[in-house]
Backbone as CSV, one residue per row, in Angstrom:
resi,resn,N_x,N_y,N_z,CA_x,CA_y,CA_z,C_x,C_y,C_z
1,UNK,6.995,4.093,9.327,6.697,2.779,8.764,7.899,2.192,8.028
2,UNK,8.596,3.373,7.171,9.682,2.491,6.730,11.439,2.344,6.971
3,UNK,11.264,2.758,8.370,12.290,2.153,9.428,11.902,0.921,9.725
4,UNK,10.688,0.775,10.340,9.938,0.093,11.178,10.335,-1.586,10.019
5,UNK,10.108,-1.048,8.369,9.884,-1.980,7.504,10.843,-2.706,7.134
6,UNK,11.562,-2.348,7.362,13.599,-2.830,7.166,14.483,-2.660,7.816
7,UNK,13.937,-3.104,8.793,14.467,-3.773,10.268,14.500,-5.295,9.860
8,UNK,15.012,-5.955,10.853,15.443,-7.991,10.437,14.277,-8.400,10.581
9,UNK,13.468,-8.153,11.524,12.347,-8.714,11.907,11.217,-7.658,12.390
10,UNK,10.713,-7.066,11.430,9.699,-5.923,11.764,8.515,-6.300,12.461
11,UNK,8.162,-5.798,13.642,6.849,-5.272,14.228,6.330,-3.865,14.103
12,UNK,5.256,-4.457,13.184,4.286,-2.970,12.940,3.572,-3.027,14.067
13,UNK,3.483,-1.420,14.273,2.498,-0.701,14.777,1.250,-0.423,14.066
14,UNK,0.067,-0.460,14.601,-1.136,-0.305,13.685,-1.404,0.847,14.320
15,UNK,-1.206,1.894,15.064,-1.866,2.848,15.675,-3.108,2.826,16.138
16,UNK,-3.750,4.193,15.877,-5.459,4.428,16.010,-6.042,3.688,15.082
17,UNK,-6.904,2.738,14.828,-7.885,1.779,14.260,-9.077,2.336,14.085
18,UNK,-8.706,2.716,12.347,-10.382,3.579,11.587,-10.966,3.013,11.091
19,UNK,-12.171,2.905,10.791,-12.863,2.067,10.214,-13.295,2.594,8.984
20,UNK,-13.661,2.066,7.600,-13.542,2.185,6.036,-13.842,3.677,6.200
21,UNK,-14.697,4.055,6.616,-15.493,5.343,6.055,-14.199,6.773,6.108
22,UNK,-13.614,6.243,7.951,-12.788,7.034,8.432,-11.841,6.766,7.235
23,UNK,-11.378,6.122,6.744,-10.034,5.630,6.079,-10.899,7.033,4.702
24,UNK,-11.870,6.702,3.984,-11.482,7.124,3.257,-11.888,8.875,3.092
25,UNK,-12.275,8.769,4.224,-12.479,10.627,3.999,-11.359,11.309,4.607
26,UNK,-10.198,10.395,4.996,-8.918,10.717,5.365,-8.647,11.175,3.609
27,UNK,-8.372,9.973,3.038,-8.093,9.991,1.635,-8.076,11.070,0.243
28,UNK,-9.788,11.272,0.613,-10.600,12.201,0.024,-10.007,13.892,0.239
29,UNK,-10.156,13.773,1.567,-9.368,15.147,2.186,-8.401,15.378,1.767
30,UNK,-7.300,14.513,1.272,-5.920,14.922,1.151,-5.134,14.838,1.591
31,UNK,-3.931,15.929,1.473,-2.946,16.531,2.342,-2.350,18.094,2.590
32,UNK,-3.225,18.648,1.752,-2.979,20.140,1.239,-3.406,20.682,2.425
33,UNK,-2.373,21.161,3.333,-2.872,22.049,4.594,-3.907,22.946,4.733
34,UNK,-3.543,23.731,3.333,-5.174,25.145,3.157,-6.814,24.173,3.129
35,UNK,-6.396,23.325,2.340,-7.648,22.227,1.852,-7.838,21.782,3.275
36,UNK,-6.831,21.432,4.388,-7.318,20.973,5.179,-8.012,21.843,6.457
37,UNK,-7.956,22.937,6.032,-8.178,24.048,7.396,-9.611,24.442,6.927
38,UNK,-10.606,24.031,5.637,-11.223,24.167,5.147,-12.773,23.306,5.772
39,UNK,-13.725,23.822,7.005,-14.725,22.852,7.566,-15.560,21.745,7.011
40,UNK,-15.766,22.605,5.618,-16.734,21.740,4.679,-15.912,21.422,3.181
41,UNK,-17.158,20.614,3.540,-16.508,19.640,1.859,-16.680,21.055,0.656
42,UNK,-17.369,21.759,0.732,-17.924,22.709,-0.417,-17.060,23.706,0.041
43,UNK,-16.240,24.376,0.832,-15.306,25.080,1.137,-14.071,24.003,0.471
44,UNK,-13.583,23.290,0.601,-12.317,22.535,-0.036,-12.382,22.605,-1.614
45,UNK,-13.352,22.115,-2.182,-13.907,22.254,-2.811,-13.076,23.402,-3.480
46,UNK,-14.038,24.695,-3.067,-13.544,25.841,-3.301,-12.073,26.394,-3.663
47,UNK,-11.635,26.165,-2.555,-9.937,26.309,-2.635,-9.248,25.552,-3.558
48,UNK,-9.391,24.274,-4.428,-9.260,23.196,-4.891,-9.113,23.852,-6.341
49,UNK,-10.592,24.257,-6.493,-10.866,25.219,-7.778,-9.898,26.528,-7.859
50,UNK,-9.927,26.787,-6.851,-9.091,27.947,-7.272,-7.422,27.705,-6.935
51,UNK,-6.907,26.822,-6.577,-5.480,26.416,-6.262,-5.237,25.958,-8.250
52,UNK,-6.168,24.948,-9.012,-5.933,24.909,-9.861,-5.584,25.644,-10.596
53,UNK,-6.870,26.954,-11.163,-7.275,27.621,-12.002,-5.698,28.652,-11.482
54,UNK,-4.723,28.726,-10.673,-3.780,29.513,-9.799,-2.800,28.943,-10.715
55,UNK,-2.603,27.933,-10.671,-1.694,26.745,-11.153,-1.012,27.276,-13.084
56,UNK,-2.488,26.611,-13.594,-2.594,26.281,-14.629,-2.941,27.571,-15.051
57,UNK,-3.137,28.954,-14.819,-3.322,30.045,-15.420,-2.208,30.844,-15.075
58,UNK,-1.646,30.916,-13.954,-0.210,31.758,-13.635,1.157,31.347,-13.597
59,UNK,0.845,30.292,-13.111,2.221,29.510,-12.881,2.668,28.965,-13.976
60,UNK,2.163,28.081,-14.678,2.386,27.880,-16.260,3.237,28.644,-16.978
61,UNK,2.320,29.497,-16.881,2.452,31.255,-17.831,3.960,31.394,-17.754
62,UNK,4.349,31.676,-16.709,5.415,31.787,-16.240,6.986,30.783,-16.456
63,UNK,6.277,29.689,-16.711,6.642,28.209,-17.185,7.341,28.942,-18.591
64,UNK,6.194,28.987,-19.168,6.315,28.701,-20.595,5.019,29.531,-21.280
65,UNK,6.128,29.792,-22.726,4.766,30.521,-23.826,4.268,29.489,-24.109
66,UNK,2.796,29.128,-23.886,1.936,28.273,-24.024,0.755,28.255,-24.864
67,UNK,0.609,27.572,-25.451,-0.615,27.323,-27.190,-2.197,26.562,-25.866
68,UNK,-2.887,26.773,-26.256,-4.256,26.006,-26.069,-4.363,25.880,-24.768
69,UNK,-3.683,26.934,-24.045,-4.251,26.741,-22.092,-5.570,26.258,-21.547
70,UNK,-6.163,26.679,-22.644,-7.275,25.793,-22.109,-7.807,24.202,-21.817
71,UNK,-6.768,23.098,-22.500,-6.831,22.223,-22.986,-6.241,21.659,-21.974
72,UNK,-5.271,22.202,-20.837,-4.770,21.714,-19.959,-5.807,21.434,-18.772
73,UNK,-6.553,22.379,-18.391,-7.737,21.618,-17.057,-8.461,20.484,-17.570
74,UNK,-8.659,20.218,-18.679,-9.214,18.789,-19.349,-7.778,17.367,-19.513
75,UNK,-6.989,17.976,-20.081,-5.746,17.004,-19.760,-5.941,16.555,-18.041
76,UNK,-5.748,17.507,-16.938,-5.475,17.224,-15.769,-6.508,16.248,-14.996
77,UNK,-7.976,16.409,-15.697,-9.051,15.616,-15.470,-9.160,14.546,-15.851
78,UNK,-8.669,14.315,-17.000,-8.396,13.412,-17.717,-7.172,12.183,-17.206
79,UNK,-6.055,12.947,-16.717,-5.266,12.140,-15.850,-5.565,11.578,-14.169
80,UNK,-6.789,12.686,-14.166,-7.144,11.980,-12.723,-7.649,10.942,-12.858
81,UNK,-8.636,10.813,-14.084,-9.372,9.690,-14.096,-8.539,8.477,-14.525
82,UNK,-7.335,8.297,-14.851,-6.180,7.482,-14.988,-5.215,7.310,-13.950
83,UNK,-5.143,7.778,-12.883,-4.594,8.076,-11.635,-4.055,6.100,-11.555
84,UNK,-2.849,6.237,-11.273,-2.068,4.749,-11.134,-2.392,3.805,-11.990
85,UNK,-2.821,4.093,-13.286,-2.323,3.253,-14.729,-1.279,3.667,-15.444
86,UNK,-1.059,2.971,-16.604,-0.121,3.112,-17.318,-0.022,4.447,-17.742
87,UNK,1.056,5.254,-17.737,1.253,6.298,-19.003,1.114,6.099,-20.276
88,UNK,0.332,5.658,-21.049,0.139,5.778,-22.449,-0.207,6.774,-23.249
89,UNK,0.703,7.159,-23.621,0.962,9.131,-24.151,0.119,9.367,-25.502
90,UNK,0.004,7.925,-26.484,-0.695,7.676,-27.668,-2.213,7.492,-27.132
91,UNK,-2.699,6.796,-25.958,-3.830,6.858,-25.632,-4.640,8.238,-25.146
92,UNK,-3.396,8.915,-24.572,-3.933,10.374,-23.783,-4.052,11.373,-24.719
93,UNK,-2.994,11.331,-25.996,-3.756,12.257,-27.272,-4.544,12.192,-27.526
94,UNK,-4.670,11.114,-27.391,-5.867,10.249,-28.502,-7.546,11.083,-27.927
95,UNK,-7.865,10.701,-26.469,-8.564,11.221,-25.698,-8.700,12.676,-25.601
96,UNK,-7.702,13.693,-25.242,-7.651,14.860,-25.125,-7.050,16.018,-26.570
97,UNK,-7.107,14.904,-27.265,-7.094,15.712,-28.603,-5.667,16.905,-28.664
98,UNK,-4.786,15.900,-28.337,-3.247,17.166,-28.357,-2.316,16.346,-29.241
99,UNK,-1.947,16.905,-29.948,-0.667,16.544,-30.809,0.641,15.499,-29.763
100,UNK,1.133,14.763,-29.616,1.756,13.974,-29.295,2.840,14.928,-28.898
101,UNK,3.053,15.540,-29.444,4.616,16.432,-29.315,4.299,17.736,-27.876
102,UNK,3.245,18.495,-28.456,2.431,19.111,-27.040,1.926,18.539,-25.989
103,UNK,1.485,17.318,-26.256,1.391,16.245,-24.755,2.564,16.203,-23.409
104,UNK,3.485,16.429,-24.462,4.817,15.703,-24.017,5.243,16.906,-23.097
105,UNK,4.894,18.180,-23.688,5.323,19.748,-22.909,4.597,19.516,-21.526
106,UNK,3.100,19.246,-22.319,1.642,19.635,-21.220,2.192,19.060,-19.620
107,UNK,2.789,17.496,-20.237,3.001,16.670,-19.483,4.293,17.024,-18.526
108,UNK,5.495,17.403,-18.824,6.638,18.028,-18.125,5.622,19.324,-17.666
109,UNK,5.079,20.017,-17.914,4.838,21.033,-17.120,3.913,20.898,-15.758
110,UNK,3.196,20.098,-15.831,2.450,19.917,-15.206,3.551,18.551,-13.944
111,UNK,4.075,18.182,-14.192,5.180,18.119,-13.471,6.216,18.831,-12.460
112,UNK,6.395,19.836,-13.341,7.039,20.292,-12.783,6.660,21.560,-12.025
113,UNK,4.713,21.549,-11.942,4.342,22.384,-11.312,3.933,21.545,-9.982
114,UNK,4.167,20.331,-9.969,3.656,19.140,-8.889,2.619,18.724,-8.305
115,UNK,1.848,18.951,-9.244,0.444,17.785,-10.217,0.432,16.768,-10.349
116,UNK,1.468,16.159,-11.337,1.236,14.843,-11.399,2.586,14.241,-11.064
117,UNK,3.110,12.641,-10.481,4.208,12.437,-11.003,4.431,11.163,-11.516
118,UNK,5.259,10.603,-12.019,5.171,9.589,-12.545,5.802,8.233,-12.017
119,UNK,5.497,7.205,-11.768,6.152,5.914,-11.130,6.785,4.904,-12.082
120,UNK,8.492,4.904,-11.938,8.743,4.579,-12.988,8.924,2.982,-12.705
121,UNK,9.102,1.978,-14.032,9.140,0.227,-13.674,9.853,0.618,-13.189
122,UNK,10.044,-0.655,-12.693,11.048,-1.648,-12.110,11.500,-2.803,-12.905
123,UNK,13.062,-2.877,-13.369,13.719,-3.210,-14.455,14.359,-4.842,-13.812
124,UNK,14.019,-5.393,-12.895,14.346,-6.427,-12.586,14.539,-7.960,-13.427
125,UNK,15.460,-7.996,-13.586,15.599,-9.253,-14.617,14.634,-10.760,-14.335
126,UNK,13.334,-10.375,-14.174,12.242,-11.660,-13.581,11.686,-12.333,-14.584
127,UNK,11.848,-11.793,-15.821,10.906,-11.905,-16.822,11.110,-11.251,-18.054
128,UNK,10.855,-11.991,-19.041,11.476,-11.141,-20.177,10.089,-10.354,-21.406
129,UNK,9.122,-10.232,-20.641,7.798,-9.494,-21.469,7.627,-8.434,-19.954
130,UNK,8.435,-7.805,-19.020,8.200,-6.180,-18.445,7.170,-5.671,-19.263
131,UNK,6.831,-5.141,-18.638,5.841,-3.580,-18.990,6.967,-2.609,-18.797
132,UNK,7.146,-1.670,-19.496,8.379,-0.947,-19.376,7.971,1.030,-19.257
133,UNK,6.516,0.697,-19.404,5.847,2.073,-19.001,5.750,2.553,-17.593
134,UNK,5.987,3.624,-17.273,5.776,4.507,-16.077,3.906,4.250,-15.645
135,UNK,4.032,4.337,-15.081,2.621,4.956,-13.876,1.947,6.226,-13.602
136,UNK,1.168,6.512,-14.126,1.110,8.277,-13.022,0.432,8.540,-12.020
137,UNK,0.555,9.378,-11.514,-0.382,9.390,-9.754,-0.579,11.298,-9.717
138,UNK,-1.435,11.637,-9.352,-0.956,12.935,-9.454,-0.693,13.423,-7.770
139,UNK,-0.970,14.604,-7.268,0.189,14.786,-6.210,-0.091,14.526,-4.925
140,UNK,-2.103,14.763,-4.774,-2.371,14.735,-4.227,-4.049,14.048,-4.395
141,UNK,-4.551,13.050,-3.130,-5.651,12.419,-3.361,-6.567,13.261,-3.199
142,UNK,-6.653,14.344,-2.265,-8.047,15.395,-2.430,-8.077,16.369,-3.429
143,UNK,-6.926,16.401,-4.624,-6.888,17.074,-5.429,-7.514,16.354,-6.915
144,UNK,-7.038,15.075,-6.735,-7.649,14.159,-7.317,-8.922,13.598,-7.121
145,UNK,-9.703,13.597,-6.138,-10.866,13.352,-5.339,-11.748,14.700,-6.662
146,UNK,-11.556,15.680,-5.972,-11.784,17.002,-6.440,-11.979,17.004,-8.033
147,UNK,-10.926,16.262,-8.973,-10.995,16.624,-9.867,-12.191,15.395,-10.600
148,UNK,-12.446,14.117,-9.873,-13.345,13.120,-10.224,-14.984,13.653,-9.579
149,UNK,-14.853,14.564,-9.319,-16.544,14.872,-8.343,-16.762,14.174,-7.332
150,UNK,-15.037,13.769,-6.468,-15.746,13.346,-5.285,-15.602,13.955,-4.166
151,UNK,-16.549,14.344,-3.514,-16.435,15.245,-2.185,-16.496,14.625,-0.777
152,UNK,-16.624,13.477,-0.973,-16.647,12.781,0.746,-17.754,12.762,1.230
153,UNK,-18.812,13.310,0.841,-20.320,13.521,1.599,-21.288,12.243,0.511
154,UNK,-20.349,11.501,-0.554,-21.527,10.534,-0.915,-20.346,9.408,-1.519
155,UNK,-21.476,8.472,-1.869,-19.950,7.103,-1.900,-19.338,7.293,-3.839
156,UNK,-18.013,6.532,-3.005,-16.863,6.990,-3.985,-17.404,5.699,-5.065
157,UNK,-17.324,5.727,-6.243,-17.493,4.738,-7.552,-16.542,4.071,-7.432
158,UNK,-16.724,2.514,-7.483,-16.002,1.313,-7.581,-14.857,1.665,-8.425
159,UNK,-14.984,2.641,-9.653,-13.962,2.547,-10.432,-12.657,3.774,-10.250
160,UNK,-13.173,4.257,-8.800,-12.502,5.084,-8.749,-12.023,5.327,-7.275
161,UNK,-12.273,3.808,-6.262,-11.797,3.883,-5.316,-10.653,2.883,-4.998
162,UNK,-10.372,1.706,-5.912,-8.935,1.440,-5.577,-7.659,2.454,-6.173
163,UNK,-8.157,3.321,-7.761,-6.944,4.077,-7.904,-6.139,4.970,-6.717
164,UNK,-7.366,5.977,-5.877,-7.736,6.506,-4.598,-6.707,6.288,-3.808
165,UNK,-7.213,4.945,-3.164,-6.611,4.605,-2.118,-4.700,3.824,-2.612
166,UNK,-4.628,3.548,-4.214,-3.396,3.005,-3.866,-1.931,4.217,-4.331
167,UNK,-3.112,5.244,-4.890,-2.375,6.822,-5.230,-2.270,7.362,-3.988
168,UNK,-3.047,6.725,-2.615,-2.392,7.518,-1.346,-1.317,6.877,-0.737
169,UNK,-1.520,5.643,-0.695,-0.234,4.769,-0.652,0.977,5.250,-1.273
170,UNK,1.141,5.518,-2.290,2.477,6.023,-3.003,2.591,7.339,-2.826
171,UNK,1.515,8.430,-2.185,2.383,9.608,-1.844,2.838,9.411,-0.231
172,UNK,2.085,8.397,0.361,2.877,8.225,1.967,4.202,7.830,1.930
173,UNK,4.235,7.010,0.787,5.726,6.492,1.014,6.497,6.838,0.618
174,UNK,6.195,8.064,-0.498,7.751,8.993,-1.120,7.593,9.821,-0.067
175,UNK,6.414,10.608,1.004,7.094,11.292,1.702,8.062,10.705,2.639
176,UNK,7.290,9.288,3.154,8.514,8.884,4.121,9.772,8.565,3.936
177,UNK,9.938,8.078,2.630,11.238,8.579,1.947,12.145,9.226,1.802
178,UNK,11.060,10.440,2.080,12.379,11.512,2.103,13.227,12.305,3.355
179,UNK,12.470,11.217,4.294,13.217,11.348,5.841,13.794,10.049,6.147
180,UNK,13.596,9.190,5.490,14.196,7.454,5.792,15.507,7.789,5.363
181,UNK,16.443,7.320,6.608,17.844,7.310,7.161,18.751,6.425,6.389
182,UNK,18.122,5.917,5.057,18.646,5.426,4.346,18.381,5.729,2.790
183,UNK,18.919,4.784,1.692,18.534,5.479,0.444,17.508,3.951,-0.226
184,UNK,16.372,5.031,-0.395,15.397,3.793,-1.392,14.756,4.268,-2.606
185,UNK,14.591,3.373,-3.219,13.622,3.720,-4.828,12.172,2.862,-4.627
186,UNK,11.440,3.414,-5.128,10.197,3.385,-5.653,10.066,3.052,-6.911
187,UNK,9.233,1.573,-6.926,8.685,1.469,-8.386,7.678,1.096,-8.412
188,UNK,6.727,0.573,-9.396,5.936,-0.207,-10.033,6.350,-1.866,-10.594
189,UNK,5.968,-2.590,-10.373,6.310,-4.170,-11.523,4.858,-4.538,-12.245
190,UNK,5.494,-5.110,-13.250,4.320,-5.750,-14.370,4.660,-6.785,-15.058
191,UNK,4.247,-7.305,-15.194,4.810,-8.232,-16.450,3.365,-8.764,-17.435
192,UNK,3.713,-8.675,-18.502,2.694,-9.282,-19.413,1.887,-10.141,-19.941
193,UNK,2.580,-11.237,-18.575,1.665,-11.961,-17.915,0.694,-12.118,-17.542
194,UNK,0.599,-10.842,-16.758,-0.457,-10.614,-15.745,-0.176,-10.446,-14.635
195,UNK,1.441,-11.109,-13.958,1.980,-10.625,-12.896,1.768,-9.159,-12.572
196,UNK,1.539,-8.756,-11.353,1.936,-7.562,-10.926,1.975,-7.123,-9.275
197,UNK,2.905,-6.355,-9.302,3.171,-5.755,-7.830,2.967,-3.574,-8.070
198,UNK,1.887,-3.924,-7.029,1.690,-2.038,-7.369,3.035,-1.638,-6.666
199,UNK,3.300,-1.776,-5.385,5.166,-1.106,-5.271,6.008,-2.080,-5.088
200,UNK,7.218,-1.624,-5.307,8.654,-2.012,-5.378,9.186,-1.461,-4.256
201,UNK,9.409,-1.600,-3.193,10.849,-0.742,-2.387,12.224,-1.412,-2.461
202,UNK,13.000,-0.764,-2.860,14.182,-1.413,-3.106,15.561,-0.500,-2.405
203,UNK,16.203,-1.308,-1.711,17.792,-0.346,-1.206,18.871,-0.659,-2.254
204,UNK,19.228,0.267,-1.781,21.142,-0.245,-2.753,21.477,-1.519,-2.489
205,UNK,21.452,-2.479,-1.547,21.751,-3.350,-1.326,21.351,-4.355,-2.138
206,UNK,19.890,-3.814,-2.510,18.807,-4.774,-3.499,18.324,-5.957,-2.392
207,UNK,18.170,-5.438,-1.171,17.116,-5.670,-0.718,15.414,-5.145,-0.785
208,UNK,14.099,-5.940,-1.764,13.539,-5.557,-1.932,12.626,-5.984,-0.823
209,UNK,10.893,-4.903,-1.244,9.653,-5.287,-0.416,8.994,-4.863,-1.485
210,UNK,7.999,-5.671,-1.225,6.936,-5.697,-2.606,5.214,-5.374,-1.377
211,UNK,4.527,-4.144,-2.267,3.732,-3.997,-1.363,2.326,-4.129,-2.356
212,UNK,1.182,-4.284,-1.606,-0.131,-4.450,-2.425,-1.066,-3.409,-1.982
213,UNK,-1.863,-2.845,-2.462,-3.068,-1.821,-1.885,-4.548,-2.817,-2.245
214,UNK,-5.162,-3.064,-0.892,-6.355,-3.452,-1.509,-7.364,-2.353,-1.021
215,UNK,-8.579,-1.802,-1.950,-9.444,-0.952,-1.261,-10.630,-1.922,-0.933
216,UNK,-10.684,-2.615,0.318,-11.370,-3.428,1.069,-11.301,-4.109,2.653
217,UNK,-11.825,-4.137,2.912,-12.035,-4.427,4.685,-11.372,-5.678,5.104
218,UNK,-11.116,-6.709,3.822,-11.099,-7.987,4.271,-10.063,-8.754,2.811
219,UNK,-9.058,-9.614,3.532,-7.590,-9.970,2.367,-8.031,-11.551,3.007
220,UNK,-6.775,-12.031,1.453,-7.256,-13.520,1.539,-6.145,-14.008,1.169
221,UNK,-5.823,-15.413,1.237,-4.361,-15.974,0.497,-4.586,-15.126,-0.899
222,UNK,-5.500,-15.511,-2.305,-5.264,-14.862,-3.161,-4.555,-13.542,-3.166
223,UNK,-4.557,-12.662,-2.081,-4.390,-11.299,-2.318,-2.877,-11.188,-1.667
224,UNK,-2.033,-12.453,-1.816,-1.061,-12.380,-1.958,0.299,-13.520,-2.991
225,UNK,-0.841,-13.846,-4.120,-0.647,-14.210,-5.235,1.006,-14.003,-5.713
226,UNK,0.520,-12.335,-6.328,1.728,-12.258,-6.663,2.632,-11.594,-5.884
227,UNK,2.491,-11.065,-4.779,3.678,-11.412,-4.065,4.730,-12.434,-3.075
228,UNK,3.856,-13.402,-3.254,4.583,-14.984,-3.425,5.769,-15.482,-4.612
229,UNK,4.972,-14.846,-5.750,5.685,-15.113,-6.813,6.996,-14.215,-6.799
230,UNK,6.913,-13.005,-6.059,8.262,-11.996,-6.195,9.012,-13.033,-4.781
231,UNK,8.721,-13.020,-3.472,9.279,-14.048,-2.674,9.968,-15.240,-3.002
232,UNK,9.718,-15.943,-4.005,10.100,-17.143,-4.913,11.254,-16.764,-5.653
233,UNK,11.031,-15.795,-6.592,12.118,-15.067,-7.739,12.977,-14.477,-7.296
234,UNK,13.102,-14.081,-6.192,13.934,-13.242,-5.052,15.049,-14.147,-4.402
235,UNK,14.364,-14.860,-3.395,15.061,-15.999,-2.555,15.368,-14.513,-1.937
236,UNK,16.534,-14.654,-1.355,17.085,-13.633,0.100,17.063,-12.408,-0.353
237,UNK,16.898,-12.168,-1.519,16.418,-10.588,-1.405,15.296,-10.375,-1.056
238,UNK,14.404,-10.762,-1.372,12.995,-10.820,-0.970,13.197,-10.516,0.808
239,UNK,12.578,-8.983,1.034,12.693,-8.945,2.531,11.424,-8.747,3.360
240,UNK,10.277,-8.564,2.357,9.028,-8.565,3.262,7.821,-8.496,1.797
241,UNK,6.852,-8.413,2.736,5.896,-8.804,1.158,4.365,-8.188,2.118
242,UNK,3.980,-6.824,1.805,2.733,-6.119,2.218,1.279,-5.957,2.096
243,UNK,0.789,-6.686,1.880,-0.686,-5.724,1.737,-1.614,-5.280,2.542
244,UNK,-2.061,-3.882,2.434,-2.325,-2.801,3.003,-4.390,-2.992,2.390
245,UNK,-4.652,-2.894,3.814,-6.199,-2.812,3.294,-7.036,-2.156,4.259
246,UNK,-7.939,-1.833,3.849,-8.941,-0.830,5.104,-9.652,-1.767,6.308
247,UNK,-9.457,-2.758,6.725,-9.816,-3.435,7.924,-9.318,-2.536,9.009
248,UNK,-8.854,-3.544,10.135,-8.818,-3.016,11.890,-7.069,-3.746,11.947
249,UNK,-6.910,-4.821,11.769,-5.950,-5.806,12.341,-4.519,-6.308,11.716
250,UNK,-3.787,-6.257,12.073,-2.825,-6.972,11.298,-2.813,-8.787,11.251
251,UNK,-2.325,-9.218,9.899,-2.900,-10.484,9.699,-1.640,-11.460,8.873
252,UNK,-0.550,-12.578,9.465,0.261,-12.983,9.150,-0.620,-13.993,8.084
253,UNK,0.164,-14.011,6.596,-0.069,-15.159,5.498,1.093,-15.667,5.239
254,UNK,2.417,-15.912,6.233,3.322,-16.626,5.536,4.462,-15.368,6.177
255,UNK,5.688,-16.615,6.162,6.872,-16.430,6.194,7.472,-15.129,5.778
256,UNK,7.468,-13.767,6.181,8.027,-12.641,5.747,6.518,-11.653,4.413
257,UNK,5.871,-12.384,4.735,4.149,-11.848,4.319,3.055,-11.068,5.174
258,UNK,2.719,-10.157,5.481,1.586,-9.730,6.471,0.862,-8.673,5.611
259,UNK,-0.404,-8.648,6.184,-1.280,-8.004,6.053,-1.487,-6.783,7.149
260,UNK,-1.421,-5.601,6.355,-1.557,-4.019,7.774,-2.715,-3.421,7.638
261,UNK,-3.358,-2.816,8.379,-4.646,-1.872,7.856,-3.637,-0.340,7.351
262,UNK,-4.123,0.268,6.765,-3.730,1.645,6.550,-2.784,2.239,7.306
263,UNK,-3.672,2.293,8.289,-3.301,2.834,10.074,-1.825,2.568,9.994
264,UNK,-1.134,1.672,9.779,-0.110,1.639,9.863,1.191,2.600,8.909
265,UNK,0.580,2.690,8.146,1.320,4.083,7.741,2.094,4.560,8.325
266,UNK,1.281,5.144,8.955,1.400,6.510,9.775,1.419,6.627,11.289
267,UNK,1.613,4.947,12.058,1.514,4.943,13.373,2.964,5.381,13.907
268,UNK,3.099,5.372,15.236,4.459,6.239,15.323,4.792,5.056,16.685
């Protein structure tokens, strides 16, 4: 997809054409190979529980001499249920009851066991009220699925299916990243406005693409609001402008603007 995306004049491929349900028990599932060799939802499940409890009881250990281990499978739950909001480190004490200074460990460790990671702004001179906070996503959506009680066999909560679907979006595209024949960054934009763009792709060149996740079947001019507004602020950097939604079709809104289903991801 992101060859395909920064090319002069890109034609996507939409591939195989799934429909919502397919899209999201893709989602739900993951990417964790063991998780995926797993028939049932209550077998994944399983492995899920114990890949953690593996994690956060051995691997840690090993990390680091560690105070209140227990406090970490509630931190990690706790960040699922925050999955692609702000990092607010004063809000997450606040909630999980850790000293600000041990947050900060909990938080590098669990990092650097590759749990969670973080999406940092995008520092673009557009505006002078940025949001200047990171993002977090953790590593994986069936791990995250897993850690919200969702198993794929009943429907996902409104409040917990656009984080879902736009935390799978950002692990497709750092993996493809890390085979794209060129060099790109990943961000987040905000502004305090109210502006916002969930990704940034940007080259050295500072040619950007601004992408949107909607978790829905069906996009509209609105749902490319603000990435009009990055198209505008840009002028010729501005090189394409995305949003990604669970429909069938691809759908032109404008001059270097389209609409992809999922599918396109990952079509070849």
């Amino acid at each position: 997809f992101l060859a395909t995306l920064f090319t002069p004049e890109p034609r996507f491929d939409t591939g195989e054409r799934l429909d919502r349900a397919a899209y999201l028990r893709k989602i739900v599932e993951g990417g964790y190979p063991e998780a995926l060799s797993r028939k049932t939802a209550r077998r994944r499940d399983a492995w899920y529980g114990a890949y953690i409890t593996t994690i956060l009881q051995r691997d840690v250990r090993d990390l680091a001499n560690i105070e209140q281990l227990s406090s970490l499978p509630r931190l990690l739950q706790f960040l699922a249920s925050r999955s692609m909001g702000l990092a607010n480190h004063a809000e997450i004490s606040r909630a999980v009851q850790l000293p600000n200074s041990t947050l900060n460990r909990y938080m590098a460790l669990l990092e650097m066991t590759y749990l969670v990671q973080p999406l940092l702004p995008w520092a673009a001179n557009l505006g002078k009220r940025l949001v200047k906070s990171p993002k977090l996503m953790l590593c994986d959506t069936g791990l995250m699925a897993y850690l919200l009680g969702i198993d794929g066999t009943g429907k996902i909560p409104d409040i917990a299916l656009g984080a879902l679907v736009e935390n799978y979006v950002a692990l497709e595209l750092r993996k493809q990243m890390s085979w794209y024949p060129g060099r790109l960054e990943l961000f987040h934009f905000r502004e305090r406005t109210g502006i916002e763009v969930d990704f940034i792709l940007e080259t050295p060149q500072g040619q950007v693409v601004g992408i949107e996740v909607k978790a829905s079947g069906s996009v509209g001019e609105k749902d490319f609001k603000h990435l009009k507004f990055l198209q505008e602020s840009l002028g010729a950097r501005f090189h394409h402008g995305v949003v990604f939604y669970l429909g069938e079709s691809p759908v032109r809104f404008g001059e270097r603007l389209v609409a992809l289903p999922l599918s396109a991801l990952w079509a070849t």
